[in-house]
C-alpha positions in Angstrom: 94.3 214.0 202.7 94.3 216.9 204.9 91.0 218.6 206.1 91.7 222.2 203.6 91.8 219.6 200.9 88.7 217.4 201.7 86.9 221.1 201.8 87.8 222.0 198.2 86.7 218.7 197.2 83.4 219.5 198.8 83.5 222.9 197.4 84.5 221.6 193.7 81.4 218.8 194.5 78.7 221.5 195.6 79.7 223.8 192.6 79.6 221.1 189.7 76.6 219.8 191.3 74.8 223.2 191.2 75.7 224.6 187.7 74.5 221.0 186.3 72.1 220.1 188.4 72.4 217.2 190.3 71.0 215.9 192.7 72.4 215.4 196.3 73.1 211.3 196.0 75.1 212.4 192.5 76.9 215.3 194.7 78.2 213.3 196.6 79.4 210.3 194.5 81.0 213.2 192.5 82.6 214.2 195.7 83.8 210.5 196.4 85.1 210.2 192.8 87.3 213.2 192.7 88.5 212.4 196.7 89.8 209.0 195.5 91.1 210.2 192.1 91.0 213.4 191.8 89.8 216.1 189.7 92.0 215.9 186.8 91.5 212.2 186.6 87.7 212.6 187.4 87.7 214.8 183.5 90.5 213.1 181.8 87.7 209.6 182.4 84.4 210.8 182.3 83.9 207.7 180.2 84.8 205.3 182.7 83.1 206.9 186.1 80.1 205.2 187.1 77.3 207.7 186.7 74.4 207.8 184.3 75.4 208.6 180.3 73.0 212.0 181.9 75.3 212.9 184.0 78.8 211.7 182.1 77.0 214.4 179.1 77.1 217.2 181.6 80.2 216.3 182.8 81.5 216.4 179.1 80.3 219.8 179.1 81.4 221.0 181.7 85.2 220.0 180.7 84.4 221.5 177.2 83.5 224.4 179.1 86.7 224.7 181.2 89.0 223.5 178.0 87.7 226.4 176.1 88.8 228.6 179.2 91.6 227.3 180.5 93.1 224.9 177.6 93.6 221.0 177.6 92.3 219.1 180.8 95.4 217.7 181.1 97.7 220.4 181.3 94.9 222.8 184.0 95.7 222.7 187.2 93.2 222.3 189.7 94.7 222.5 192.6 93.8 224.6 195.5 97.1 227.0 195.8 98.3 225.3 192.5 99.1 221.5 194.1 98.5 218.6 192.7 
């Protein structure tokens, strides 16, 4: 993973965590998450992450936010530059 990449992740990480609130331990384990699998698979299995069913809700919302925007999670591409 090159260093642009790790800094969208981060980016990504800090923006999620701000619109739902969460708090900087959560931030970070987002940031972890979507590092390791990223952020398509972080939406497409909400249901399986490890975070509290508080935070997998707002995460749920979020991708019903970005579905209603952008279409299907899994055809959006998230990609900084469109790679992924």
């Amino acid at each position: 993973m090159t260093n642009q990449q790790k800094d969208y992740y981060q980016e990504t990480a800090e923006v999620m965590a701000w619109i739902l609130e969460l708090d900087k331990e959560t931030e970070q384990k987002v940031k972890k998450t979507i590092e390791s699998i990223g952020i398509k698979t972080f939406f497409l299995n909400i249901d399986s992450l490890d975070f509290t069913d508080e935070v997998k809700e707002k995460l749920k919302v979020l991708k019903t936010v970005i579905e209603t925007f952008d279409g299907d999670i899994a055809n959006v591409d998230f990609s900084e530059g469109g790679d992924q």
